[in-house]
C-alpha positions as CSV (number, residue, x, y, z in Angstrom):
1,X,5.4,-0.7,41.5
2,X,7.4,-0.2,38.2
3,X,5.7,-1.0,35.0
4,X,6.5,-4.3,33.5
5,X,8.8,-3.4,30.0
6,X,7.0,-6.0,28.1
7,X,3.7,-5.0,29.4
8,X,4.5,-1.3,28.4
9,X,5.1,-2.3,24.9
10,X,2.2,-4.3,24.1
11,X,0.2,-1.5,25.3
12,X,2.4,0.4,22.5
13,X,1.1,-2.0,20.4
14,X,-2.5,-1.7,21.1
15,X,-2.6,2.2,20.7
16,X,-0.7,1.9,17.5
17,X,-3.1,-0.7,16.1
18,X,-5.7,1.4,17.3
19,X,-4.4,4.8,15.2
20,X,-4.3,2.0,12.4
21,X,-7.6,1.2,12.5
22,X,-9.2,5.2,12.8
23,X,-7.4,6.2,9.8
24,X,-8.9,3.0,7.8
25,X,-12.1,4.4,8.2
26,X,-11.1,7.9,7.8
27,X,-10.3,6.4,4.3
28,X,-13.9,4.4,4.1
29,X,-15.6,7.5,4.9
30,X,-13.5,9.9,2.0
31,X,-13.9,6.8,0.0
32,X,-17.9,6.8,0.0
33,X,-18.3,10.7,0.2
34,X,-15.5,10.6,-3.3
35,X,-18.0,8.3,-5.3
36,X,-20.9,11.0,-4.8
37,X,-18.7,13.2,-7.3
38,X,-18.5,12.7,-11.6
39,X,-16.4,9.8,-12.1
40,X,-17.8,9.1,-16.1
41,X,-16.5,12.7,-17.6
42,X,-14.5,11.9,-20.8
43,X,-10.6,12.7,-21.4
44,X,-10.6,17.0,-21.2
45,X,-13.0,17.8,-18.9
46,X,-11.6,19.8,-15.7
47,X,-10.4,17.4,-13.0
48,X,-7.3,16.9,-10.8
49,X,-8.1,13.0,-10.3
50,X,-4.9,12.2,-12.5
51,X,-2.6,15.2,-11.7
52,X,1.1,13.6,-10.8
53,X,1.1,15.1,-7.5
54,X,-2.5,13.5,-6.5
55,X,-2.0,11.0,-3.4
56,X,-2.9,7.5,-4.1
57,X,-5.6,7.8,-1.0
58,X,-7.6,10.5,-3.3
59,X,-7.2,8.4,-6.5
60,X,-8.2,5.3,-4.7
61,X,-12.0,5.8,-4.8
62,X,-12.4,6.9,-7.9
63,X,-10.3,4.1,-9.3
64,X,-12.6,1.5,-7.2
65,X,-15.8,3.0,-8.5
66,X,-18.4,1.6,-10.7
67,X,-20.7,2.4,-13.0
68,X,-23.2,2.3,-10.4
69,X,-20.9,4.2,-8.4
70,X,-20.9,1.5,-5.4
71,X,-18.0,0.4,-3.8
72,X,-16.9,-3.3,-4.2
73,X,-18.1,-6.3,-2.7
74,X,-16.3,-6.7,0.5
75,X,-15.1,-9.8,0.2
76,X,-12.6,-9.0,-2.7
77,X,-11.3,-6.7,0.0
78,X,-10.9,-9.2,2.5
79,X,-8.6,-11.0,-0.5
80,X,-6.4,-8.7,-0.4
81,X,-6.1,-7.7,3.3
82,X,-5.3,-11.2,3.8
83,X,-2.1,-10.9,1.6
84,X,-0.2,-8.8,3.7
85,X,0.3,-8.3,7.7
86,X,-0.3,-5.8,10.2
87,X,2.3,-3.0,10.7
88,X,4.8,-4.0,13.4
89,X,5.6,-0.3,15.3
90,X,7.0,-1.9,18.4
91,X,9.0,-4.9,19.1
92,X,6.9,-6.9,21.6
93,X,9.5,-9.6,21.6
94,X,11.0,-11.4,24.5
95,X,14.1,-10.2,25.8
96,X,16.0,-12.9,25.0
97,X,15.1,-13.4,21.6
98,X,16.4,-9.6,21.1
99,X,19.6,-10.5,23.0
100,X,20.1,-12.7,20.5
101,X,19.2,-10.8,17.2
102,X,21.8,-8.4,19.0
103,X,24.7,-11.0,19.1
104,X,23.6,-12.9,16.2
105,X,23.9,-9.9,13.8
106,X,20.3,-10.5,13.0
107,X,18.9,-7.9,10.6
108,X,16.2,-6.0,12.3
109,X,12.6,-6.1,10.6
110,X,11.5,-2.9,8.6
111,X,8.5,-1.2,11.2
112,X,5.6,0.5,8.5
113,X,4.0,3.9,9.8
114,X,0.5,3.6,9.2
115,X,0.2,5.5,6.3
116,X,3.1,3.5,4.6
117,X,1.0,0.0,5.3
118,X,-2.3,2.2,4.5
119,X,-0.4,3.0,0.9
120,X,0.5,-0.9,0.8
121,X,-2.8,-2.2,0.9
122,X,-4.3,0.2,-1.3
123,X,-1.9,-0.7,-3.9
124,X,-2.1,-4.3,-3.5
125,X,-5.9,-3.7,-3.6
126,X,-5.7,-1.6,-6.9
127,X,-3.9,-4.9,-8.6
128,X,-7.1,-6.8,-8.2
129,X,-9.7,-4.4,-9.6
130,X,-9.7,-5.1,-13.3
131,X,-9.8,-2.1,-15.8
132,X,-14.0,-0.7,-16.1
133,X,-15.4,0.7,-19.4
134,X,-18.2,2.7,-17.5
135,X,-15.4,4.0,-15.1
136,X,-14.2,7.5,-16.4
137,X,-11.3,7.5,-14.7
138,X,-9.7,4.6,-15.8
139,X,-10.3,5.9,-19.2
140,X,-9.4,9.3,-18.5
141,X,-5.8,7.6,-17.6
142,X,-5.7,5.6,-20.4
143,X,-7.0,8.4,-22.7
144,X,-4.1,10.8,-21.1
145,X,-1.3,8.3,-21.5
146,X,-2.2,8.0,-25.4
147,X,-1.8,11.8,-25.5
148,X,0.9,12.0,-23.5
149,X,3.1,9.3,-25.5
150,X,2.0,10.9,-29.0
151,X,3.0,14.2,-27.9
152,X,6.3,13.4,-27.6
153,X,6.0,12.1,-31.0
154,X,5.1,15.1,-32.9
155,X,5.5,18.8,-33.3
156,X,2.8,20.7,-31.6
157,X,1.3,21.8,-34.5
158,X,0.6,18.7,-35.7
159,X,-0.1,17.2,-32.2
160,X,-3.1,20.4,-32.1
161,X,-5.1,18.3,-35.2
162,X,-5.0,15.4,-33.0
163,X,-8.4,14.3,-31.7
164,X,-9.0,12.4,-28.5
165,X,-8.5,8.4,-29.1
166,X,-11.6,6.1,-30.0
167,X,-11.7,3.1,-27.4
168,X,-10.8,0.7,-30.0
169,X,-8.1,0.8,-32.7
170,X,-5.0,0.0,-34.0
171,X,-3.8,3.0,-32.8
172,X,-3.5,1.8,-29.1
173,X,-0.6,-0.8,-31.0
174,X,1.2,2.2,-31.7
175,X,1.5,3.3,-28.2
176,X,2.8,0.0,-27.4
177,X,-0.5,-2.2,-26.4
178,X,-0.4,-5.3,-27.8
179,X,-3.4,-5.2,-29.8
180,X,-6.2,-2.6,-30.7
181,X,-8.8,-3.1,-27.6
182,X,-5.9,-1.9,-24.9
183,X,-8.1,-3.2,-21.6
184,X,-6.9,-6.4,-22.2
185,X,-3.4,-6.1,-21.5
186,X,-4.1,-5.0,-17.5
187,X,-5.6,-8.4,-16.4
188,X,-1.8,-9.2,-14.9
189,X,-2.1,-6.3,-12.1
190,X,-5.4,-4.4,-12.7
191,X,-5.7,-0.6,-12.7
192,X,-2.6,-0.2,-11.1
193,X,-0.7,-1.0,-14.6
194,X,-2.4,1.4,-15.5
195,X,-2.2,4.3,-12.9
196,X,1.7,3.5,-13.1
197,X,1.6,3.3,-16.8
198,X,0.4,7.1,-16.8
199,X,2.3,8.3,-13.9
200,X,5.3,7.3,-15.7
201,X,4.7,9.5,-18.6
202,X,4.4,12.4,-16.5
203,X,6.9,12.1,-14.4
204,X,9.9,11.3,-16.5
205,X,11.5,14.7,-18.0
206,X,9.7,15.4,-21.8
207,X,13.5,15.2,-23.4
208,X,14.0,11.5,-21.6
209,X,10.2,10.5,-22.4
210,X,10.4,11.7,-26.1
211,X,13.9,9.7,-26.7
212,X,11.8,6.0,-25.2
213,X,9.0,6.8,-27.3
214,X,11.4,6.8,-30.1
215,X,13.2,3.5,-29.1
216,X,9.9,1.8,-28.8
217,X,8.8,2.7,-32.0
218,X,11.7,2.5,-34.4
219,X,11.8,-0.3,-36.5
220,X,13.6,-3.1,-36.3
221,X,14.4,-3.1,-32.5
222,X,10.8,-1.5,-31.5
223,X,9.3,-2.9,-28.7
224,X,5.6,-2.6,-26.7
225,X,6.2,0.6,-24.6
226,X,2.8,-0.2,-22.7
227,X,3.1,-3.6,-22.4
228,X,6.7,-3.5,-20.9
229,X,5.5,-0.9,-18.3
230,X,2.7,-3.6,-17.1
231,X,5.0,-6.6,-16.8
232,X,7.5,-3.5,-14.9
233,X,4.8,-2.6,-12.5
234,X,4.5,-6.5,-11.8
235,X,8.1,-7.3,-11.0
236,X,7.8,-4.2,-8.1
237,X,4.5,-5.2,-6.7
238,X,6.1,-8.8,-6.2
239,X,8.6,-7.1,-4.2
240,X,5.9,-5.1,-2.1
241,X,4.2,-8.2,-1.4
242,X,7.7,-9.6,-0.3
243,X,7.9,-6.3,2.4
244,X,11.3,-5.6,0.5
245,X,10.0,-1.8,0.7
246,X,8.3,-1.7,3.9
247,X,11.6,0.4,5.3
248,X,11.2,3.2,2.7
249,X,7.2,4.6,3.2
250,X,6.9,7.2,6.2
251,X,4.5,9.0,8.0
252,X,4.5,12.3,5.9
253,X,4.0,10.6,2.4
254,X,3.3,7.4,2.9
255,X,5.3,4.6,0.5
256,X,3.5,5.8,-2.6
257,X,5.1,8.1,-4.1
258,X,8.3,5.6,-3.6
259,X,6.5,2.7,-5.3
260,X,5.7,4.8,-8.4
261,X,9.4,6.2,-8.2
262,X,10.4,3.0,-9.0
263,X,8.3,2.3,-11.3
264,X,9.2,5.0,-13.7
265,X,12.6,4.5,-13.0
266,X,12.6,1.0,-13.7
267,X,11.3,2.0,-16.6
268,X,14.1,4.2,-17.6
269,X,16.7,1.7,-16.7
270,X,14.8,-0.5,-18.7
271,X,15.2,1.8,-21.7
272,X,18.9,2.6,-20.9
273,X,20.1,-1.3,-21.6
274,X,17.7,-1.8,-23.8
275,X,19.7,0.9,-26.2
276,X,23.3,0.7,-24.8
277,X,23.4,-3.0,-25.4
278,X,21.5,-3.0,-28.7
279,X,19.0,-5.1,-27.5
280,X,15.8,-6.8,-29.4
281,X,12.0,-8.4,-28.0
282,X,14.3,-11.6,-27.2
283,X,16.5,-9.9,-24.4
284,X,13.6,-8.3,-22.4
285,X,13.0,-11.1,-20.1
286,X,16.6,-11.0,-19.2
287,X,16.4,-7.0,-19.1
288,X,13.6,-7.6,-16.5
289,X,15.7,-10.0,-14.3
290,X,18.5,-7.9,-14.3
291,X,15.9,-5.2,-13.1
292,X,14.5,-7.8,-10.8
293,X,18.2,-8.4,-9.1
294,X,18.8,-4.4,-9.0
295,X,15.6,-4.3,-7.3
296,X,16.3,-6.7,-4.5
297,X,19.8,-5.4,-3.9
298,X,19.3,-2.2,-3.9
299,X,16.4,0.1,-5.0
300,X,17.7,3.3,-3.9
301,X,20.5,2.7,-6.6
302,X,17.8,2.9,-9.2
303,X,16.1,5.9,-8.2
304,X,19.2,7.9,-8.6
305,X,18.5,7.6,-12.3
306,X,15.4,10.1,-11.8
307,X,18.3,12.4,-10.4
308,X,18.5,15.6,-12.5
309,X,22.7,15.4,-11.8
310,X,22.7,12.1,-12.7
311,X,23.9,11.9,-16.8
312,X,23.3,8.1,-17.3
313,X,19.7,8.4,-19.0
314,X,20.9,11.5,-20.7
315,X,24.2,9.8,-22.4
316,X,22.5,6.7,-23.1
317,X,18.8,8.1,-24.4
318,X,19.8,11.6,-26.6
């Protein structure tokens, strides 16, 4: 007797779900053996936790980790699992309601590979854990994007007299914080403002980030370099929780390494208008809407600013 269509798809379904759920605790498991290691070594020691090629499922238990090294409570992760919905890798509707999608013009629903949706969750996870004194990783990024941004702001031999930065001071205004005890600006999307935040400095070109760093900080059109990157990271991660990128992750590097593409390149279109149009502190939230718009047409159009053809940032920024 031939196999029911509908019956063969569900069946689709249920293996699929099942892959979901064996590389979940794959992740537990890494997760819980990751939190055994140092994660309280202070900026400069030897570690590849914040290298810009290291994938978010590495970072992600040292990010969650306390200073008791436990994991958190489950049911903040319940929260967030809540938020989004499973991957769809099948179509297990009826045929009729396909026949209809067909002559409709219907668009057809993004389908997530499980690593994309495993990258999904984690970020959307990483927005509720608030930033953690007694975790040295999140001061390790925070410590590295201080160094990175005043780099680009001085020669290198006067950058090889600077010291690593004290946890409190006014010299976390200078790097675009908007006061001197910088942990305070990440309560609007956790850690992950700040995983983005540091990403971005490393993976914009040194020429591109130098020129920002100068538009932030030159008086009278300055504006809060860090601070602008946090409110950046929050319009995209609206956007994930919309699913308006569940078409771009895939099965070889997850959606990732797309999420904090856009991020940094938000960024730089950021910057672009910001100069080109002479802009002060009162055009930003209209800057951000614009990026907002960009980011629901079309995405793709902004990461062609990271291209190194493309001459926009180059033209606008040196």
């Amino acid at each position: 007797m031939e196999e029911d269509p509908l019956e063969a798809e569900q069946e689709a379904w249920r293996k699929e779900r099942l892959r979901v759920l064996e590389e979940w605790c794959e992740i537990e498991l890494k997760g819980a053996d990751a939190l055994k290691m140092d994660v309280t070594h202070e900026p400069g020691s030897p570690t590849v936790a914040v290298a810009a090629e290291t994938s978010l499922q590495d970072l992600y238990p040292l990010l969650i980790a306390t200073s008791s090294n436990t994991v958190p409570q489950q049911s903040g992760d319940d929260g967030a699992e809540k938020e989004i919905k499973k991957p769809e890798t099948s179509d297990n509707r009826s045929t009729f309601d396909r026949i209809i999608d067909v002559c409709l013009c219907r668009p057809v629903k993004a389908q997530m590979s499980p690593k994309a949706y495993t990258d999904k969750t984690l970020i959307m996870k990483l927005a509720q854990i608030p930033y953690d004194h007694e975790n040295g990783t999140h001061w390790l990024l925070l410590s590295d994007y201080f160094n990175n941004v005043s780099r680009s702001l001085m020669t290198s031999s006067e950058y090889s007299h600077v010291t690593n930065p004290s946890r409190v001071g006014a010299h976390w205004v200078t790097v675009g914080f908007q006061s001197a005890t910088p942990h305070t600006d990440f309560r609007g999307c956790g850690v992950l403002g700040l995983l983005q935040m540091h990403t971005f400095t490393q993976r914009v070109p040194a020429n591109i980030l130098r020129a920002i760093v100068l538009l932030a900080t030159t008086e009278p059109t300055d504006f809060p370099l860090a601070v602008v990157s946090i409110n950046i990271t929050s319009i995209i991660l609206t956007q994930l929780q919309k699913g308006a990128f569940d078409g771009y992750g895939n099965e070889n590097e997850g959606l990732y390494p797309f999420f904090s593409a856009l991020h940094a390149a938000s960024m730089a279109r950021f910057c672009s208008i910001y100069k080109s149009q002479n802009c002060t502190l009162a055009n930003t939230q209209t800057i951000f809407s614009e990026i907002t718009r960009q980011l629901e047409k079309s995405p793709v159009s902004l990461l062609m600013l990271l291209n190194a053809s493309n001459d926009e940032l180059i033209n606008t920024l040196l």
